[in-house]
DSSP file (Angstrom, degrees, kcal/mol; ACC not computed):
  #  RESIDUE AA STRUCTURE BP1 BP2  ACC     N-H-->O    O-->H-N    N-H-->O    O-->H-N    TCO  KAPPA ALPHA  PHI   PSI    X-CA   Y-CA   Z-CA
    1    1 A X              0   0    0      0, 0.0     2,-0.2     0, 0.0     3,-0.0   0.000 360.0 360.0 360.0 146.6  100.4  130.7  122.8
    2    2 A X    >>  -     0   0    0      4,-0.0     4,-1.5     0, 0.0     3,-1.1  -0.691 360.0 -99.1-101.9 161.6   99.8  133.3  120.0
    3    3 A X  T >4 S+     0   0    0      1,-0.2     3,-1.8    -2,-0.2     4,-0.5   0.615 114.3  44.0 -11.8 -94.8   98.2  132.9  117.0
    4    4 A X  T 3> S+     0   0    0      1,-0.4     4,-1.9     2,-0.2    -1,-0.2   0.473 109.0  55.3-134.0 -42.6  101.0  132.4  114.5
    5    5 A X  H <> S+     0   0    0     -3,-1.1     4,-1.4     2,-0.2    -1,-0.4   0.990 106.8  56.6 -67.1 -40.6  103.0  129.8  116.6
    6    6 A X  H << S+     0   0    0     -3,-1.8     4,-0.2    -4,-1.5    -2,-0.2   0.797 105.7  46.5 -61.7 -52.3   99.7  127.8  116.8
    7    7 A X  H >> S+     0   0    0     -4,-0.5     3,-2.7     2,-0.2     4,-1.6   0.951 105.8  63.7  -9.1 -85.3   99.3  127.5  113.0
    8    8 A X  H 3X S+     0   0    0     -4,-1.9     4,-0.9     1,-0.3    -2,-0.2   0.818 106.4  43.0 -23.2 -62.3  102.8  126.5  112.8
    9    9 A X  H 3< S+     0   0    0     -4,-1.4    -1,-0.3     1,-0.2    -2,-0.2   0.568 103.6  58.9 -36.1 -40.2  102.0  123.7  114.7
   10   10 A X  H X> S+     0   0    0     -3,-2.7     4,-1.0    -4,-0.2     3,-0.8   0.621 111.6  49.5 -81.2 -45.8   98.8  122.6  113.0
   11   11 A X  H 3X S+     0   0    0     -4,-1.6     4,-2.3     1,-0.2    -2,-0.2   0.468  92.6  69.9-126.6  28.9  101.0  122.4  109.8
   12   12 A X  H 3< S+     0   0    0     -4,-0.9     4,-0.3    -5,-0.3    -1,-0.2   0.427  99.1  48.4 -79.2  -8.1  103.9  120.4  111.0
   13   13 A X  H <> S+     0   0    0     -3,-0.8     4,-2.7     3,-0.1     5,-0.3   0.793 112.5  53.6 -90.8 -37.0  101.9  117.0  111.4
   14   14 A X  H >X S+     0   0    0     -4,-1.0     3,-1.0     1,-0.2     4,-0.7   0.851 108.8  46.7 -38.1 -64.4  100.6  117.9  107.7
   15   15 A X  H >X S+     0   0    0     -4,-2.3     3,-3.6     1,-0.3     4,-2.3   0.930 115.5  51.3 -30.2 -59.0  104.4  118.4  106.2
   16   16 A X  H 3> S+     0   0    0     -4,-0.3     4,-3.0     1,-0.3    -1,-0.3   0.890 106.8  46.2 -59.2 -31.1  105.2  115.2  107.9
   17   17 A X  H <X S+     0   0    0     -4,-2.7     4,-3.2    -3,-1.0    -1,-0.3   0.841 114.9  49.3 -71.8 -16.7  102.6  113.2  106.7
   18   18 A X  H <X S+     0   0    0     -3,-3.6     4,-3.4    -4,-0.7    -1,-0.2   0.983 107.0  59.6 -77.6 -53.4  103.3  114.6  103.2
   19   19 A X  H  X S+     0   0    0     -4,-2.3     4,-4.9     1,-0.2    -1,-0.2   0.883 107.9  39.7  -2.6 -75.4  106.8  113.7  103.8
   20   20 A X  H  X S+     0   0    0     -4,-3.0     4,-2.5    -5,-0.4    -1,-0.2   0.954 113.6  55.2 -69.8 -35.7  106.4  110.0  104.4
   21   21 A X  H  X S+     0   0    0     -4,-3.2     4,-1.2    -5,-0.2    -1,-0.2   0.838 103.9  56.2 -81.6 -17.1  103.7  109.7  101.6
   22   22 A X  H  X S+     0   0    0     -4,-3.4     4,-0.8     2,-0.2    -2,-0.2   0.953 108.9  46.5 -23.3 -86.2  106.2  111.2   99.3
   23   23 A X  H  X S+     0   0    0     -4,-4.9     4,-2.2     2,-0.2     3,-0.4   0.887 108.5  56.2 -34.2 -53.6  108.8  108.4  100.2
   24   24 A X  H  X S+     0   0    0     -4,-2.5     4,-0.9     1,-0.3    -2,-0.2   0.834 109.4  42.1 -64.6 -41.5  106.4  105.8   99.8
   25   25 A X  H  < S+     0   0    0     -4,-1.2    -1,-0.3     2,-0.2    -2,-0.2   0.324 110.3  55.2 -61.4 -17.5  105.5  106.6   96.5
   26   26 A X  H >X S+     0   0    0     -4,-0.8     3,-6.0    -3,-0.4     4,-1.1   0.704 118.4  51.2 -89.3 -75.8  109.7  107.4   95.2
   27   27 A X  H 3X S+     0   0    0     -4,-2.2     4,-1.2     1,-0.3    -2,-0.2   0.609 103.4  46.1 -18.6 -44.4  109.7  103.7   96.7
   28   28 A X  H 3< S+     0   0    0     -4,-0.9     4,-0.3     1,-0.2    -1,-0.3   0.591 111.3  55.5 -97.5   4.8  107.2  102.2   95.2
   29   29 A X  H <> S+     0   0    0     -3,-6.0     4,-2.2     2,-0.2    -2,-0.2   0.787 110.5  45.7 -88.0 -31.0  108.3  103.5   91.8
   30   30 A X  H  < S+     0   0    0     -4,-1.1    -2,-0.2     1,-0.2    -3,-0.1   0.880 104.3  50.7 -58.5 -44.1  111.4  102.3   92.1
   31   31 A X  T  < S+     0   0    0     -4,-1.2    -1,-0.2    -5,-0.3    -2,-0.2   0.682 108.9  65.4 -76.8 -27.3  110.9   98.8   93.3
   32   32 A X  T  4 S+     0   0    0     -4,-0.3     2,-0.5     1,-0.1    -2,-0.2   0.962  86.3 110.1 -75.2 -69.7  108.0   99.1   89.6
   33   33 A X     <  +     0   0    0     -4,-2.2     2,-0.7     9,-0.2     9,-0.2   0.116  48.5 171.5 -34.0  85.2  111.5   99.5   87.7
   34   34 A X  E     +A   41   0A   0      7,-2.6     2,-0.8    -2,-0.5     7,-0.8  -0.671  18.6 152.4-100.3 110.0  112.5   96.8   85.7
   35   35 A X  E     +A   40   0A   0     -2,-0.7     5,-0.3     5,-0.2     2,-0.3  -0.839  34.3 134.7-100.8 106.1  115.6   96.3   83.0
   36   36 A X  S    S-     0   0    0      3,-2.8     2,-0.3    -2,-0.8    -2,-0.0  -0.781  70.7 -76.5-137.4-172.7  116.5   92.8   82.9
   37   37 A X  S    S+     0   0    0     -2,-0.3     2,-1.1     1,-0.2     3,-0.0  -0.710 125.5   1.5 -85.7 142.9  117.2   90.2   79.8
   38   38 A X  S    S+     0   0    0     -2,-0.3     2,-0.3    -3,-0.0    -1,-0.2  -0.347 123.5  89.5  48.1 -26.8  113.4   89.5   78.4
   39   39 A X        +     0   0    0     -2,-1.1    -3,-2.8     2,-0.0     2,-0.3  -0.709  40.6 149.0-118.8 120.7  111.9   92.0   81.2
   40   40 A X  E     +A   35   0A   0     -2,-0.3    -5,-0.2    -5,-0.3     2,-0.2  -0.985  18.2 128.8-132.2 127.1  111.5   95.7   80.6
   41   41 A X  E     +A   34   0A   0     -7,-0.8    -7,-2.6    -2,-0.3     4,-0.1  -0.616  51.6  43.0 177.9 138.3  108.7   97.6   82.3
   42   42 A X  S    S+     0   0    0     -9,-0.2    -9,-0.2    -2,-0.2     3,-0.1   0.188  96.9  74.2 124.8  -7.6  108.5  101.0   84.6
   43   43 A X  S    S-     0   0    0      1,-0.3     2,-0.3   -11,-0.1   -10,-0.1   0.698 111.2 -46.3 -89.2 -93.6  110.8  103.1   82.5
   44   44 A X  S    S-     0   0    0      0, 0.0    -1,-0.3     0, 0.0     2,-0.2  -0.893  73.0 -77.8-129.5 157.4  108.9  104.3   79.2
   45   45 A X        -     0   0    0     -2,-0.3    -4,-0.0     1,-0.1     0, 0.0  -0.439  55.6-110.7 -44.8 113.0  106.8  102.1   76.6
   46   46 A X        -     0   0    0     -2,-0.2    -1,-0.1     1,-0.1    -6,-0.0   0.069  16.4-141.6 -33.9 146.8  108.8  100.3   74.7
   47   47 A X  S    S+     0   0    0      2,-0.0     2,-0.2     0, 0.0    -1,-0.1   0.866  86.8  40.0 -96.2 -22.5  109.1  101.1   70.7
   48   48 A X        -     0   0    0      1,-0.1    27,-0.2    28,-0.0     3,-0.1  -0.488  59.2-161.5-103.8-167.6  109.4   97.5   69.3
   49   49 A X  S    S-     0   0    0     25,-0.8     2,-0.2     1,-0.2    26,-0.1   0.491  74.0 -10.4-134.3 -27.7  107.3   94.4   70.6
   50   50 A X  E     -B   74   0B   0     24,-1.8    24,-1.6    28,-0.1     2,-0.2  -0.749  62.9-109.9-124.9-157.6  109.8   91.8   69.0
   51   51 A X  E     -B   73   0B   0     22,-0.3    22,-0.2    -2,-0.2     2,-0.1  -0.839  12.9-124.9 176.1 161.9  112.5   90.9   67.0
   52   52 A X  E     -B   72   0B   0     20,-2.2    20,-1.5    -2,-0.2     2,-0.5  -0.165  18.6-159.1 -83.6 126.9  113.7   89.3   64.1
   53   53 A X        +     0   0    0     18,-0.2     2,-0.3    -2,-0.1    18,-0.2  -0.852  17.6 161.4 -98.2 139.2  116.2   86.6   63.8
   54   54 A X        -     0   0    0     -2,-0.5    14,-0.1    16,-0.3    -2,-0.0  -0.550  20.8-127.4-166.5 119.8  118.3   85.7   60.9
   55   55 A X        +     0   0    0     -2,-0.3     2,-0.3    14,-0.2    14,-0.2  -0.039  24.9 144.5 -15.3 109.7  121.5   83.8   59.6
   56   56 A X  E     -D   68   0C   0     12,-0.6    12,-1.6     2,-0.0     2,-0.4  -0.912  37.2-116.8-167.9 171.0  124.4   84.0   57.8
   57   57 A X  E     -D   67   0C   0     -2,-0.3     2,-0.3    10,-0.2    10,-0.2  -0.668  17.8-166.4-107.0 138.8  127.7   83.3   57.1
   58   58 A X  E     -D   66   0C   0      8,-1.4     8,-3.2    -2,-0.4     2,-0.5  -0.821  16.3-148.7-107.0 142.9  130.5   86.0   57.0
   59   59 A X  E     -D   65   0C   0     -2,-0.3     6,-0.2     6,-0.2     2,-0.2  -0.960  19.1-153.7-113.0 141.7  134.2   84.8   55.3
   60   60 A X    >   -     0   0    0      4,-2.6     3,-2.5    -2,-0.5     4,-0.2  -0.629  26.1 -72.4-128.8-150.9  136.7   86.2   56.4
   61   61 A X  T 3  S+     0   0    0      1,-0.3    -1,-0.1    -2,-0.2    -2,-0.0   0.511 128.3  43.7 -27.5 -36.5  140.5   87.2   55.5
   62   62 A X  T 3  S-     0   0    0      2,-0.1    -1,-0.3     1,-0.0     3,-0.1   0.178 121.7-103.0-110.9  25.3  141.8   83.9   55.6
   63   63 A X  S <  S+     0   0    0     -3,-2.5    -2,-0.2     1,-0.3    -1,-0.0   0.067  79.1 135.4  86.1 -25.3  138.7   82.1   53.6
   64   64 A X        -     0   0    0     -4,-0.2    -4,-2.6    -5,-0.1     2,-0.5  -0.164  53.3-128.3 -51.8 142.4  137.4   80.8   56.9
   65   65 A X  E     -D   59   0C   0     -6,-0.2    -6,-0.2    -3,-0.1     2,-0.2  -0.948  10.7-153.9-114.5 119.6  133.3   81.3   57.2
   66   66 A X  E     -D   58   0C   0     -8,-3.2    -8,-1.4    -2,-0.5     2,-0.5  -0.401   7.0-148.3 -76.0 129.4  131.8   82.9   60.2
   67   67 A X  E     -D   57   0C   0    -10,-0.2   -10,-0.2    -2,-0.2     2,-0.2  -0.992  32.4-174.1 -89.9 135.2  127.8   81.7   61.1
   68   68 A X  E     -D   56   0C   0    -12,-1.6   -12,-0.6    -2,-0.5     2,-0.2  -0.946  18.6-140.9-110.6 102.9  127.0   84.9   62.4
   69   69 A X        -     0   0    0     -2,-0.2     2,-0.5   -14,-0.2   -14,-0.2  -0.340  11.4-157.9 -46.0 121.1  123.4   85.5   64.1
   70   70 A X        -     0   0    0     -2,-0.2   -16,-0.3     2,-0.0     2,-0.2  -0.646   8.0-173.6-120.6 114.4  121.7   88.8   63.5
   71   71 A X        +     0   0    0     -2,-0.5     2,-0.5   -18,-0.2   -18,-0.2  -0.544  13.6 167.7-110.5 116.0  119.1   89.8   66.0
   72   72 A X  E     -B   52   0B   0    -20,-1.5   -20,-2.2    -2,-0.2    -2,-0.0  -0.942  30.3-107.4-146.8 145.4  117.3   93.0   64.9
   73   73 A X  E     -B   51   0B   0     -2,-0.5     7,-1.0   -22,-0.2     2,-0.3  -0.395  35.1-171.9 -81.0 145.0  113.8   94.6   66.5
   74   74 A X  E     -BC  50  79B   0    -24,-1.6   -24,-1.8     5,-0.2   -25,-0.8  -0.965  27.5-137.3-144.0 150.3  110.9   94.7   65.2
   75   75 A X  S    S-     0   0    0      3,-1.0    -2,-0.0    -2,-0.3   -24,-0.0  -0.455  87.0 -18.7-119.3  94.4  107.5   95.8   65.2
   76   76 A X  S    S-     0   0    0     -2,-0.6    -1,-0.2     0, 0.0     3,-0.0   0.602 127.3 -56.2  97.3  61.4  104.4   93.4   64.4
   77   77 A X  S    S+     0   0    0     -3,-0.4     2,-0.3     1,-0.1    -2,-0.1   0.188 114.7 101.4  49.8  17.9  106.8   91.1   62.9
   78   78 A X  S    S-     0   0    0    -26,-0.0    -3,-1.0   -28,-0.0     2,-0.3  -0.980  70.8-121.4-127.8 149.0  108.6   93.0   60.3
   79   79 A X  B     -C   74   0B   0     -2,-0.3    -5,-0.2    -5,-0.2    -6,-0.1  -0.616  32.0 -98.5-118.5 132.8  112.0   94.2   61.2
   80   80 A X        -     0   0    0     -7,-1.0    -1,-0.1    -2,-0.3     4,-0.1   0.056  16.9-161.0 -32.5 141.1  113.1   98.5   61.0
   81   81 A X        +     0   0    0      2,-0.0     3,-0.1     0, 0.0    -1,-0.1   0.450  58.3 104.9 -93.0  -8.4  114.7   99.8   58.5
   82   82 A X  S    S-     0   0    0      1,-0.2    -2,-0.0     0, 0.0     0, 0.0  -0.222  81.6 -90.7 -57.7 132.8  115.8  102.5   60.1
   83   83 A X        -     0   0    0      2,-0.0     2,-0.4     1,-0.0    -1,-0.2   0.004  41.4-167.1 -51.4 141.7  119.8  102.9   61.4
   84   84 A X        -     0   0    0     -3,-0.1     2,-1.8     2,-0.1    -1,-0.0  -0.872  27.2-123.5-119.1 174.1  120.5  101.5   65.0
   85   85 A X        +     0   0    0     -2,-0.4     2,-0.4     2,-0.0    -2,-0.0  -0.665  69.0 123.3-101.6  82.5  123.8  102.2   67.1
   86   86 A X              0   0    0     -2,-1.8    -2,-0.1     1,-0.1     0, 0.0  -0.946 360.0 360.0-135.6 167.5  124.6   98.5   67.6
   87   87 A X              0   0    0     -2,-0.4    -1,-0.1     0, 0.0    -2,-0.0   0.115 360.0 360.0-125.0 360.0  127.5   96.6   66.9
């Protein structure tokens, strides 16, 4: 066998190995991803750490009065002022 094929050889188990620990590692970064209702973790750091609740009643057209919750994040327990794109 010459030189050049033998090499070749020598760094086909390496690729492979690289291969599979590659995989394992997209794998186990995925399966770390979590979005769920209370649950975040695996994406990026979060920007708030709570949020705020707070009450009130909206009337509308026809005199009728809405209780409307408003749920807005916040961080160490006072709530942005900054706009957000929620509805």
């Amino acid at each position: 066998m010459n030189r050049q094929a033998n090499q070749s050889w020598r760094t086909l188990p390496t690729l492979s190995i690289a291969l599979v620990l590659w995989v394992l590692v997209a794998r186990n970064a995925q399966e770390a991803l979590v979005s769920e209702l209370g649950q975040y973790k695996g994406y990026t750091e979060p920007i708030y750490d709570q949020w705020v609740r707070t009450s009130q009643y909206v009337t509308v057209w026809d005199g009728t009065r809405l209780a409307v919750d408003i749920l807005r994040p916040a961080r160490g327990g006072v709530p942005v002022e900054e706009p957000l794109p929620v509805i």
